[in-house]
N, CA, C and O atoms as a MOPAC input file, in Angstrom:
PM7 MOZYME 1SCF
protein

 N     -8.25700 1    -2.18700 1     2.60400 1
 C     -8.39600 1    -3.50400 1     1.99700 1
 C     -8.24000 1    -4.55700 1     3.09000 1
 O     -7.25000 1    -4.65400 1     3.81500 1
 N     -8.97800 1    -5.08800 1     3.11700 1
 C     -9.00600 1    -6.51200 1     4.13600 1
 C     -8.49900 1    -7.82400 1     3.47800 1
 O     -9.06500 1    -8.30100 1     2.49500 1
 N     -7.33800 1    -8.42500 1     4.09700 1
 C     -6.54000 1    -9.54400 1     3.09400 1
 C     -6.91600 1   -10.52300 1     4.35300 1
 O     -7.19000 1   -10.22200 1     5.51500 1
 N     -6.79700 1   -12.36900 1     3.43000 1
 C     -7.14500 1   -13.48100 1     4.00800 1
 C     -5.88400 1   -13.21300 1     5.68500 1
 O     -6.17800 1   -13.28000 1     6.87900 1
 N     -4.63700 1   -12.94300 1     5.06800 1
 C     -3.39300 1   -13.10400 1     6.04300 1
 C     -3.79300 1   -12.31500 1     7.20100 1
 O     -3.79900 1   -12.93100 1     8.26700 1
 N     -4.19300 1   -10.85400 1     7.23100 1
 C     -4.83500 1   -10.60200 1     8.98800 1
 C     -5.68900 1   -11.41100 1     9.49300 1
 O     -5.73600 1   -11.89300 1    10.62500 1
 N     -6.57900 1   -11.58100 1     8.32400 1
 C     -7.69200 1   -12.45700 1     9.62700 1
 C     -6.90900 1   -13.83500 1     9.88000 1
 O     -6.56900 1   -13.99000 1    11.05300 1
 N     -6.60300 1   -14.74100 1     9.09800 1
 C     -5.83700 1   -15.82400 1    10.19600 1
 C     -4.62100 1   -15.28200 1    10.56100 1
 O     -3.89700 1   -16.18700 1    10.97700 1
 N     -4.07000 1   -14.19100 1    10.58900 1
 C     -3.52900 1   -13.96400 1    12.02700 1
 C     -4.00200 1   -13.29500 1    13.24500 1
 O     -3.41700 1   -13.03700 1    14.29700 1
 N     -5.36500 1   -13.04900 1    12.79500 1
 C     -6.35800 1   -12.92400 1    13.98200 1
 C     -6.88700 1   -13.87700 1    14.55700 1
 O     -7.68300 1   -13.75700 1    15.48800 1
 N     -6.32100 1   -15.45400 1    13.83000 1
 C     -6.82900 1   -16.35200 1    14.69000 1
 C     -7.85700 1   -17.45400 1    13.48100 1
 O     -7.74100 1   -18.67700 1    13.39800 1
 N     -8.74400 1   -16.64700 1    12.72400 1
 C     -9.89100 1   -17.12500 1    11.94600 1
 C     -9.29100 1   -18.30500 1    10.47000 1
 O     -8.18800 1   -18.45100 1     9.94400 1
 N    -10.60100 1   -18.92900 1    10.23700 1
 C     -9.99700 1   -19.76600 1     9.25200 1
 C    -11.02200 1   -19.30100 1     8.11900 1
 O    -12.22900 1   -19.16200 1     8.31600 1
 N    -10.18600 1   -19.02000 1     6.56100 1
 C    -11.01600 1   -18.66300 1     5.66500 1
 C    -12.07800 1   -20.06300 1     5.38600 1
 O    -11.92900 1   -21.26900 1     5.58600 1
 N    -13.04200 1   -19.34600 1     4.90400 1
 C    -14.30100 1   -20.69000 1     4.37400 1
 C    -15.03900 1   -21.03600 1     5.43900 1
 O    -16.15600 1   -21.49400 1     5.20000 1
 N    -14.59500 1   -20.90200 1     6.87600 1
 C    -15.16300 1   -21.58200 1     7.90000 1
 C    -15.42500 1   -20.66000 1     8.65500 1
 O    -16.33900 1   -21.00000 1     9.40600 1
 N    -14.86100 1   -19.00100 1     8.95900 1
 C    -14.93700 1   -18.06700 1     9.64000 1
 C    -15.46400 1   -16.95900 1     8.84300 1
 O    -16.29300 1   -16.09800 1     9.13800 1
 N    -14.78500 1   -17.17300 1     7.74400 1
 C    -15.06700 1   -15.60800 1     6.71300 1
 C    -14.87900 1   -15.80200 1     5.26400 1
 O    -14.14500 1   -16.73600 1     4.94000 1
 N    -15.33600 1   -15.18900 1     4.47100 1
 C    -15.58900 1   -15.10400 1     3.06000 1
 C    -14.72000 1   -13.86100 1     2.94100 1
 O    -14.41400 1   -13.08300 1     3.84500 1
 N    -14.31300 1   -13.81200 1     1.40300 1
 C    -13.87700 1   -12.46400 1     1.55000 1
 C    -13.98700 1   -12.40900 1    -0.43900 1
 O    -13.58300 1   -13.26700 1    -1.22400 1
 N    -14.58100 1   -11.26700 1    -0.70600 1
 C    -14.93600 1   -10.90000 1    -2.45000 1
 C    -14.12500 1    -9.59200 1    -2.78700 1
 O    -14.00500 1    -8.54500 1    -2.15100 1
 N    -13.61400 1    -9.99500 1    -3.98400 1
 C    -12.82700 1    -8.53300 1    -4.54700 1
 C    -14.10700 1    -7.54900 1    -5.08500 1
 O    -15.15900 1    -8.01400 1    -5.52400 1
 N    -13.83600 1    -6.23000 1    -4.97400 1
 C    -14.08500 1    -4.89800 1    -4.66700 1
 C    -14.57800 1    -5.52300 1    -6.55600 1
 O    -13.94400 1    -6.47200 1    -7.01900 1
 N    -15.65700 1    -4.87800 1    -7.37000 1
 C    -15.43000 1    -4.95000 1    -8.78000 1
 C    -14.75100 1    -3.41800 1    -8.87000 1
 O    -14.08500 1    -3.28700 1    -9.89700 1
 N    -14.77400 1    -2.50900 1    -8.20900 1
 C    -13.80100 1    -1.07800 1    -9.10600 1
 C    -12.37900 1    -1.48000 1    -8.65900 1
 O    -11.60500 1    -0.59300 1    -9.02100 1
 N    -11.78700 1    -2.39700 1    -8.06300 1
 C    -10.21000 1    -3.12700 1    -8.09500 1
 C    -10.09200 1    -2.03400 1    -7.02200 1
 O     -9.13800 1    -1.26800 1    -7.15700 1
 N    -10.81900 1    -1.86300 1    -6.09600 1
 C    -10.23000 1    -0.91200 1    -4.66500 1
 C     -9.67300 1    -2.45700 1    -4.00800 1
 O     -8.89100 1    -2.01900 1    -3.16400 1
 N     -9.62400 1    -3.39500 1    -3.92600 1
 C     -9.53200 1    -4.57300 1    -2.79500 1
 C    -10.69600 1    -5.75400 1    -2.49600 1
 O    -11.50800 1    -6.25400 1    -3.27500 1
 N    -10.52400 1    -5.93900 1    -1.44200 1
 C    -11.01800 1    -7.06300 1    -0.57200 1
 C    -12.15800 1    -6.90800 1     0.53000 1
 O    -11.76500 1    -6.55500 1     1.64200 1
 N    -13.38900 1    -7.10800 1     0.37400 1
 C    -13.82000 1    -6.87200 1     1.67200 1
 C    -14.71000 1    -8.36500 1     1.75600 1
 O    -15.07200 1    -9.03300 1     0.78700 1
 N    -14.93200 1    -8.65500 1     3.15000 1
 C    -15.96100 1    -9.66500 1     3.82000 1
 C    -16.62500 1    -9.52000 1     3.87900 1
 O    -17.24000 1    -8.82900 1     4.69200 1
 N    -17.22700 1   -10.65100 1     2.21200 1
 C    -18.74600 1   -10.78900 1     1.91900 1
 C    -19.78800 1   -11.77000 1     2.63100 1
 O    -20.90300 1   -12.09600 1     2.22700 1
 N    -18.96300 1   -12.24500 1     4.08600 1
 C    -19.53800 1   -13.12100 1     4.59700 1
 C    -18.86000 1   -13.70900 1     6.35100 1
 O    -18.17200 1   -14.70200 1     6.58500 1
 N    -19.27300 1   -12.87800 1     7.11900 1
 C    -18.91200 1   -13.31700 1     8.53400 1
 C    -19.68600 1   -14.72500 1     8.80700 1
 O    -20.90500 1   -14.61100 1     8.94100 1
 N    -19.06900 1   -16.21200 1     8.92100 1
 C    -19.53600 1   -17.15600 1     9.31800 1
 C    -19.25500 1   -17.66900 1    11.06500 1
 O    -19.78100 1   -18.66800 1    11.55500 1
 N    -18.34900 1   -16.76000 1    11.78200 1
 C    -17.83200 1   -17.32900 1    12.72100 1
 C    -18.86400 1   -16.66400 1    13.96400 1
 O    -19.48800 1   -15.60400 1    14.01100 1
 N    -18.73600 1   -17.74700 1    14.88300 1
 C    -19.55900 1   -17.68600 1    16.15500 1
 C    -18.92000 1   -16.27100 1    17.36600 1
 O    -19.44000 1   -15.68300 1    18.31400 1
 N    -17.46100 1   -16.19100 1    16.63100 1
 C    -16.62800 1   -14.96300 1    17.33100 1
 C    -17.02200 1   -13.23100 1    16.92500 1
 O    -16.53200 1   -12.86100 1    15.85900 1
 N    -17.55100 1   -12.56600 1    17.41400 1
 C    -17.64900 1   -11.27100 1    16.71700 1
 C    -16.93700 1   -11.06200 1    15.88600 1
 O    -15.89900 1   -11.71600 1    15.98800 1
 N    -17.00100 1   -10.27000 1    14.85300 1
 C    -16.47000 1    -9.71000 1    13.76700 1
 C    -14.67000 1    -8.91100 1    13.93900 1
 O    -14.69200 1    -8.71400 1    15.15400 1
 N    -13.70000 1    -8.55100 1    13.61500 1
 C    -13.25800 1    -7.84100 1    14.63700 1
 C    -13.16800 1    -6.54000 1    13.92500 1
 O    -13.89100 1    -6.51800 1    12.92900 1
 N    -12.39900 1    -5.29300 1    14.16800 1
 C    -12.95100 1    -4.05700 1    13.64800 1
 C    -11.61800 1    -4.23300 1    13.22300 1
 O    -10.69100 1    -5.01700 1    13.42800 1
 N    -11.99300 1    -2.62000 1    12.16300 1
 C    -11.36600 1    -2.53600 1    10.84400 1
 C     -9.85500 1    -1.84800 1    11.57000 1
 O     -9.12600 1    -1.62000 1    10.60400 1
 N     -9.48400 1    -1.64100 1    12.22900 1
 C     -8.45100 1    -1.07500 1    13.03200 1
 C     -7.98600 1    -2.83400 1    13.73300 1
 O     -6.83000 1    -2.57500 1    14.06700 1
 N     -8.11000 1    -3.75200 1    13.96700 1
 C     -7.97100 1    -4.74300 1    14.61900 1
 C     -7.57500 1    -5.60200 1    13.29300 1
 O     -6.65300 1    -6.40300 1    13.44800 1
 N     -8.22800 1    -5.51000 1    11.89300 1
 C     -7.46600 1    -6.01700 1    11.06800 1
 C     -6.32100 1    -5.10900 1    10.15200 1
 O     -5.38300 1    -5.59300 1     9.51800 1
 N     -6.62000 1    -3.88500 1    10.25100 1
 C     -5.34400 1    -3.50100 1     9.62100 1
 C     -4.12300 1    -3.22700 1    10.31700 1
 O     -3.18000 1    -2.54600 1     9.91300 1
 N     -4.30400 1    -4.14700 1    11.97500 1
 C     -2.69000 1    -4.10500 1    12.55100 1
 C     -2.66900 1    -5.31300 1    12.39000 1
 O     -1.57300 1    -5.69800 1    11.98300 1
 N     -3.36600 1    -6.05000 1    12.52500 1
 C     -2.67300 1    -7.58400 1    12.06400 1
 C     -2.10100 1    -7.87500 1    10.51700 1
 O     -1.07100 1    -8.48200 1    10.22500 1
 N     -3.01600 1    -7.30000 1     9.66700 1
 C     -2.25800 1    -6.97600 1     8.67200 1
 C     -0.56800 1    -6.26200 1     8.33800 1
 O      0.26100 1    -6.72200 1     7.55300 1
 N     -0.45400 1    -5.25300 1     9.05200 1
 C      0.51800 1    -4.88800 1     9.13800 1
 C      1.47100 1    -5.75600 1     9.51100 1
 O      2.52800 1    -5.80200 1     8.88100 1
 N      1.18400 1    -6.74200 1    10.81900 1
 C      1.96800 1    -7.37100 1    11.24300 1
 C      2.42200 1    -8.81500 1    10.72000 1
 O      3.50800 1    -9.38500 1    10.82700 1
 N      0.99400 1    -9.28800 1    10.00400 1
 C      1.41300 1   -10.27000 1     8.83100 1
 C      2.63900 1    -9.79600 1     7.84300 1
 O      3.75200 1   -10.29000 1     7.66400 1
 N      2.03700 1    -8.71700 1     7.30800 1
 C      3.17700 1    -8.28500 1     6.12000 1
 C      4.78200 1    -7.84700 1     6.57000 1
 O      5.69500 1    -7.90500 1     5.74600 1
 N      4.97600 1    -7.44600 1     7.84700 1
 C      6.23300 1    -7.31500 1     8.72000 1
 C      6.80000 1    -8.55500 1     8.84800 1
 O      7.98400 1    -8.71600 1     8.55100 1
 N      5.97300 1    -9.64500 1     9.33400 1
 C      6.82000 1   -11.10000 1     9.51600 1
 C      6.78700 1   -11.63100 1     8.17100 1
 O      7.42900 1   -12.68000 1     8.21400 1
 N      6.28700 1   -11.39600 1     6.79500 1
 C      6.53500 1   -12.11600 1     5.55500 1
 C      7.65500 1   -10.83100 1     4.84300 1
 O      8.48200 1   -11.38100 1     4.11600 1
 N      7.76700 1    -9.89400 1     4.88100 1
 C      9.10100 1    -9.22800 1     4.52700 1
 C     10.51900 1    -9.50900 1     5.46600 1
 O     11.64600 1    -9.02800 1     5.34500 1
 N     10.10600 1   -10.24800 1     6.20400 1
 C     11.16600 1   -10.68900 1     7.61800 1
 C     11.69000 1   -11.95700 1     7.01600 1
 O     12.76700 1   -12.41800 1     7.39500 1
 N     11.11700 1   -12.41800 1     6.28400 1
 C     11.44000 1   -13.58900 1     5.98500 1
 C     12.20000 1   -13.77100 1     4.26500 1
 O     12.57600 1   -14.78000 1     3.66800 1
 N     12.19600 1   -12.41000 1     3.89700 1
 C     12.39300 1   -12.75300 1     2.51900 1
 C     13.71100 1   -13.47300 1     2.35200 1
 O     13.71900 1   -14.27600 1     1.41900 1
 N     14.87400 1   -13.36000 1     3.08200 1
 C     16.70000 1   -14.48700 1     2.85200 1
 C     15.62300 1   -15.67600 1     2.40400 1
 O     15.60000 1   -16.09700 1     1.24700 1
 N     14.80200 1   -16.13500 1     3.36500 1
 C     14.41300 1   -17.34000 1     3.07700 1
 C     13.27100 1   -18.05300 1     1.43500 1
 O     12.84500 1   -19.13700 1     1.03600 1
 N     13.25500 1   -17.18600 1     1.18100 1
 C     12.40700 1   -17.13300 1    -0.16800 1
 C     13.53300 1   -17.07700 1    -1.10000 1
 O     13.66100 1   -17.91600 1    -1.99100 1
 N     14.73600 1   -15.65800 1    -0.83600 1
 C     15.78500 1   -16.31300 1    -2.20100 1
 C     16.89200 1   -17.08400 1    -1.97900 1
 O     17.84300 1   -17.34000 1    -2.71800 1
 N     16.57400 1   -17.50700 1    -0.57100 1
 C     17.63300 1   -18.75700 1    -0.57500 1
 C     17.38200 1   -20.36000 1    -1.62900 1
 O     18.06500 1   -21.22600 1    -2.17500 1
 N     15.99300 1   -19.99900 1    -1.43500 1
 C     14.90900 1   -21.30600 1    -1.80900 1
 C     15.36100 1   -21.25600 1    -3.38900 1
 O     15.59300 1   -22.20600 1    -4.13600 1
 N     15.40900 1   -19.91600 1    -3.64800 1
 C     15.71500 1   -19.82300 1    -5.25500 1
 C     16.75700 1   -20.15200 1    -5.70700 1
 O     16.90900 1   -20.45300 1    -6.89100 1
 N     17.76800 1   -20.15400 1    -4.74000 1
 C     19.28400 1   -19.98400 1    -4.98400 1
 C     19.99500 1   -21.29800 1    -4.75900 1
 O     20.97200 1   -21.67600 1    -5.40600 1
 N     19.36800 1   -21.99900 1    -3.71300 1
 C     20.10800 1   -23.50400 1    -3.67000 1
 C     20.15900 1   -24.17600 1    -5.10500 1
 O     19.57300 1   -23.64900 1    -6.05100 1
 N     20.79300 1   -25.22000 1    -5.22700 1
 C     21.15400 1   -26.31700 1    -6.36300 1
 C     19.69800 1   -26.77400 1    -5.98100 1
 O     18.98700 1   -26.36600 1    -5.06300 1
 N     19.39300 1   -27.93600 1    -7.13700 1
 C     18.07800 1   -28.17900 1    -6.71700 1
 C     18.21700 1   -29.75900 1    -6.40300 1
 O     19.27100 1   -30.32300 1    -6.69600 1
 N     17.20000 1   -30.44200 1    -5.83200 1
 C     17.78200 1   -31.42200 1    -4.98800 1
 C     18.14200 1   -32.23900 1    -5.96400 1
 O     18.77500 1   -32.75300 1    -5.04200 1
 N     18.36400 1   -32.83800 1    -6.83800 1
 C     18.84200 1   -33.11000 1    -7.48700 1
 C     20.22700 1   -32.92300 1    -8.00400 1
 O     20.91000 1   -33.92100 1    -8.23500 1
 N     20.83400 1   -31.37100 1    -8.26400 1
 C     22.16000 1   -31.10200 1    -8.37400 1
 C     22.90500 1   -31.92900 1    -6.79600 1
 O     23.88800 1   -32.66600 1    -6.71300 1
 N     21.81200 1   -31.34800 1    -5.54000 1
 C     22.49400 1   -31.53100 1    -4.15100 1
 C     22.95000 1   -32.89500 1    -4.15800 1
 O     24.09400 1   -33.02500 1    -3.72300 1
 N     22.20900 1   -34.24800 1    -4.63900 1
 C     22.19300 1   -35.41300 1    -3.93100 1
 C     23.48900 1   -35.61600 1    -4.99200 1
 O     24.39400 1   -36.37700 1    -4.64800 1
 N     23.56100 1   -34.89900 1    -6.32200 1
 C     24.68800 1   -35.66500 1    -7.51200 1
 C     26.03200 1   -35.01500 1    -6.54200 1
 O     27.05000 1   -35.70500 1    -6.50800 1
 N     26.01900 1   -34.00000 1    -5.94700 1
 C     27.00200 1   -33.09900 1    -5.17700 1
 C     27.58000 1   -34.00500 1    -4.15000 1
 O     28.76900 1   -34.32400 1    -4.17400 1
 N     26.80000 1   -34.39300 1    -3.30900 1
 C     26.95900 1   -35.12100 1    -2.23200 1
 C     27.59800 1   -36.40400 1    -2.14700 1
 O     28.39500 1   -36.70300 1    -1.25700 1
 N     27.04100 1   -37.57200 1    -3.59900 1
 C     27.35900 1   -38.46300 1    -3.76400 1
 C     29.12400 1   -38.19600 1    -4.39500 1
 O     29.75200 1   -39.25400 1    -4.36000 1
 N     29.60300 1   -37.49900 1    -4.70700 1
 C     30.74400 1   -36.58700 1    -5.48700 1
 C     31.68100 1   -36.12900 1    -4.47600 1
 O     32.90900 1   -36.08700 1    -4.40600 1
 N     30.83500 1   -35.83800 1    -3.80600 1
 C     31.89000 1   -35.65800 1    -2.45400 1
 C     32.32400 1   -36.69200 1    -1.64700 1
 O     33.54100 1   -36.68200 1    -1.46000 1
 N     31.74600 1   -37.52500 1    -1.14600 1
 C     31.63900 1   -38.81700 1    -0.68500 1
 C     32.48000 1   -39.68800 1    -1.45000 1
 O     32.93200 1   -40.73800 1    -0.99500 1
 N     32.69800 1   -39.26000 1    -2.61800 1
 C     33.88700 1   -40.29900 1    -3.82200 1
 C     35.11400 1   -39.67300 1    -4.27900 1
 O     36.03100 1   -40.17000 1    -4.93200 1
 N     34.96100 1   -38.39600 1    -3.78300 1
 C     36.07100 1   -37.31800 1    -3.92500 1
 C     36.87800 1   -37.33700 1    -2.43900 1
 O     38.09900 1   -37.26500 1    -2.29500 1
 N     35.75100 1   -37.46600 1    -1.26000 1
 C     36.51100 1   -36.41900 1    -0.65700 1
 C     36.49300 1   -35.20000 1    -0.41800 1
 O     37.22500 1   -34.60600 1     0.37400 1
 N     35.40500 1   -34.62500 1    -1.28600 1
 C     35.66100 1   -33.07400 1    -0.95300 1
 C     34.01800 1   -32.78600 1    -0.60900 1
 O     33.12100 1   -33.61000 1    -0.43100 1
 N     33.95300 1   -30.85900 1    -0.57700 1
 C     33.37600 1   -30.51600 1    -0.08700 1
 C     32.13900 1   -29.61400 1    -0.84400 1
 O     31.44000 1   -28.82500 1    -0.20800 1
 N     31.98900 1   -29.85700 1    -2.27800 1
 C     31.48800 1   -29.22800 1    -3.07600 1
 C     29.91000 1   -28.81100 1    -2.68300 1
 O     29.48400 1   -27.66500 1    -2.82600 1
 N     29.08000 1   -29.97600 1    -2.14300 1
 C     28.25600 1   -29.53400 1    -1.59700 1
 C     27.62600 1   -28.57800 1    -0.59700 1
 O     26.58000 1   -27.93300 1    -0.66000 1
 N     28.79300 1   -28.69400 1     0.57700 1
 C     29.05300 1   -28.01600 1     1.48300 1
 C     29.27500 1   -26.29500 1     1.20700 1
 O     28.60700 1   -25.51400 1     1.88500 1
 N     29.87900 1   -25.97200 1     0.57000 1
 C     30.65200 1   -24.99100 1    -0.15500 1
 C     29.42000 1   -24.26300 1    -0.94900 1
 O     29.17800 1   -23.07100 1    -0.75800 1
 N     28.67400 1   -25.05400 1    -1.83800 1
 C     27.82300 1   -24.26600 1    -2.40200 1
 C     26.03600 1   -23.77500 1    -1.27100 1
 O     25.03500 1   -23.06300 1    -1.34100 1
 N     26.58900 1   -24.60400 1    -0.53100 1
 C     25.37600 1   -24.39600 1     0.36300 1
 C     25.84000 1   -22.79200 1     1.27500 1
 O     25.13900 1   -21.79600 1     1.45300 1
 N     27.00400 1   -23.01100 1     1.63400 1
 C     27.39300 1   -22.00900 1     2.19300 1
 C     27.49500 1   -20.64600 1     1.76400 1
 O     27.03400 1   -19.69900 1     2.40100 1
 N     28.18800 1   -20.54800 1     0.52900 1
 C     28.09200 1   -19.58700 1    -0.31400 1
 C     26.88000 1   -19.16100 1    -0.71400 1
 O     27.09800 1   -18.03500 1    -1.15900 1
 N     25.38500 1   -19.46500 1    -0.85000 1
 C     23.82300 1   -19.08400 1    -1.06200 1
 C     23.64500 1   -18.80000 1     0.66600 1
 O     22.86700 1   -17.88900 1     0.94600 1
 N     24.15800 1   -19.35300 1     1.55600 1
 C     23.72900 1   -18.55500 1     2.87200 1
 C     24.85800 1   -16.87700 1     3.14200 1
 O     24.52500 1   -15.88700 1     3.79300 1
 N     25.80100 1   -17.03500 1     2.59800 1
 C     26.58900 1   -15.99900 1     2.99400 1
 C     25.87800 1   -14.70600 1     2.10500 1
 O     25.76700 1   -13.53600 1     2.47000 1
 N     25.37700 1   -15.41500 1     0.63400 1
 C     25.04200 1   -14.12100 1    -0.33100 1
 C     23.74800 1   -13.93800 1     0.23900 1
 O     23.26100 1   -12.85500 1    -0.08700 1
 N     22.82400 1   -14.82700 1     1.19000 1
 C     21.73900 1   -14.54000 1     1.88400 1
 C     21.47300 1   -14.37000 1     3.08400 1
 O     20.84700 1   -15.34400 1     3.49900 1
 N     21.65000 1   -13.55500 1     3.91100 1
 C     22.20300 1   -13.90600 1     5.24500 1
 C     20.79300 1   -13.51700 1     5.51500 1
 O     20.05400 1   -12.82000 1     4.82000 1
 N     20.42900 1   -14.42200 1     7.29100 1
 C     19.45000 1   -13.74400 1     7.84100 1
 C     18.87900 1   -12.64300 1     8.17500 1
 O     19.74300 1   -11.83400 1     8.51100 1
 N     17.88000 1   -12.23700 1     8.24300 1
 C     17.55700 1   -10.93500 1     8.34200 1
 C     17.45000 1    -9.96900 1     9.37100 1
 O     17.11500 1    -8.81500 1     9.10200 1

């Protein structure tokens, strides 16, 4: 299966470099349309960039359920302003606690 994410991490821009149409028996993706002035690249040349797309977006997942897990800016700014009239650290604290239950990867 050929996905948009190897080819621009091969560099290419969809719409302007390459087309790409789903399979109708639901096998995938292939390129129904090479537009770029760059050769094509081979099917071994996109399924390591692929690989390597999908390695740096599983690399990243803390950061996807951190996104889920913060207060939302809204709770943050009522937090902040609360602290600032308190004194304390409530904001701080809950920020910390979503990085500790998420730590980098």
């Amino acid at each position: 299966m050929i996905t948009a994410k190897a080819l621009i991490k091969l560099g290419f821009e969809p719409l302007v470099d390459f087309t790409l149409q789903n399979n109708s028996d639901g096998e995938g993706t292939f390129i129904s349309e090479w537009l770029s002035a760059t050769a094509q690249p081979s099917d071994a040349d996109i399924i390591t960039a692929d690989t390597l797309a999908q390695a740096e977006y599983n690399s990243k997942q803390y950061q996807r359920d951190r996104a889920e897990a913060y207060p939302s800016l809204t709770e943050q700014a009522d937090m902040a302003y609360w602290d600032r009239q308190n004194g304390t650290t409530t904001l701080d604290d809950a920020i910390s606690a979503v990085k500790l239950q998420f730590p980098k990867g």
